[in-house]
N, C-alpha and C positions, 0 to 999 in steps of 0.2 A: 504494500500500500504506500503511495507515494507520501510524502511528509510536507505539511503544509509549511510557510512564512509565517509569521504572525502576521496579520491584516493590522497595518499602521493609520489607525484613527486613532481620536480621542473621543471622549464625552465629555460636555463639560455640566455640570450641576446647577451651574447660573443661567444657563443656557434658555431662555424660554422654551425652545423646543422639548418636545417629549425624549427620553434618550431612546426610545423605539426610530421617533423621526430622524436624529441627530447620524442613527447609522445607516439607515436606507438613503438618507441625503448623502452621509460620507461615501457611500459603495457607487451610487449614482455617477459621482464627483470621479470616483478614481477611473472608473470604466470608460465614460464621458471623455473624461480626459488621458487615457492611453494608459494611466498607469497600471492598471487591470485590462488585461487582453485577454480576448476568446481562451479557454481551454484552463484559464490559470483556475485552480483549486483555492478555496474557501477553507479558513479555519470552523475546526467543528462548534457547533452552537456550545457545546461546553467550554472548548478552548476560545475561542472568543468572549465567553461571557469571564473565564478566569483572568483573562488577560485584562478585559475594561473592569473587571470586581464589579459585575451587574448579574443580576436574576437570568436565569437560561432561557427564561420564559419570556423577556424580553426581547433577547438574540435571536432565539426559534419565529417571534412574531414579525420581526424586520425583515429577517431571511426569507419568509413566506410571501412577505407582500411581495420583496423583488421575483421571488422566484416566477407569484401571480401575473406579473408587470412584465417579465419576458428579460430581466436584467441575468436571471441568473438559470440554471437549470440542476436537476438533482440527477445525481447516477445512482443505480440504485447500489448500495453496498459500496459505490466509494467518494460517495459527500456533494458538497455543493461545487460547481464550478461557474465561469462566467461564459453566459450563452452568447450563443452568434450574433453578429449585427444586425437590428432590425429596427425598422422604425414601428415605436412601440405605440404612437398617438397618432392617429389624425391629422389631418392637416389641420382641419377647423378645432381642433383641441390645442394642439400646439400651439395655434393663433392665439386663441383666448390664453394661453397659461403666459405666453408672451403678454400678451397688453396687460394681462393683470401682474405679473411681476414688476414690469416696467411700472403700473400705477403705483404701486406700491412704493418701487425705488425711487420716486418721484414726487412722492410724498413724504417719505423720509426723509430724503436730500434737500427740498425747496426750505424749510426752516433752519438750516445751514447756513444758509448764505452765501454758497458761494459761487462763481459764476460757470454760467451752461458750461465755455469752452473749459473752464477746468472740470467740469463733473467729467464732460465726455472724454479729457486727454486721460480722466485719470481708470476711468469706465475699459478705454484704447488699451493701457498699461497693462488693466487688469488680465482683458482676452489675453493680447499678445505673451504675457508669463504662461498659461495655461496652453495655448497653440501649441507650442514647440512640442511638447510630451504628446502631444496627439499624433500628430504626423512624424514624429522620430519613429 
């Protein structure tokens, strides 16, 4: 049986998010962005829950939504791995989670103060650090 990595997230406790959310967004994040590619193996819902010192039942419930959501896939008798490319939404879904994340970001950021071209050089920065690890 091949031996997993430890899966490099954190939780954090301040985090408004649920720590259910905080890992299916981390797994999302790494996949998204190359760091987790097709085929690579998943720490087991025990070894993952030992590693963040979270309830298994937490880890088990994250792990199911991806797997639901098409992010991840089970083999049977040797764990979780990460499933093939696909596009998982809609176009008309994906549209909406865009304008509603954008509202959001834009609601958060306009009491800031500070201006468009810096939100967006700094918005630019952000993609551009994440690109590279996709396409390497």
């Amino acid at each position: 049986m091949a031996r997993t990595s430890p899966l490099m997230i954190q939780v954090a406790t301040g985090d408004p998010r649920p720590i259910g959310r905080q890992i299916v967004d981390a797994v999302r994040m790494k996949i998204a962005t190359g760091e987790l590619t097709r085929g690579n193996q998943l720490p087991s819902v025990r070894g993952l829950a030992q590693q963040l010192m979270i309830n298994p039942n937490t880890v088990a419930k994250a792990y199911a939504e991806l797997t639901t959501e098409g992010w991840l896939e089970s083999r049977q008798g040797t764990g979780l791995f990460v499933a093939a490319p696909r596009q998982r939404l809609s176009d008309a879904e994906r549209d909406r989670r865009l304008d509603d994340a954008v509202g959001r970001f834009v609601n958060d950021v306009i009491p800031l103060g500070f201006a468009a071209d810096e939100v967006q050089a700094r918005v630019a920065d952000a993609f551009d650090l994440l690109v590279p690890r996709k396409t390497a």
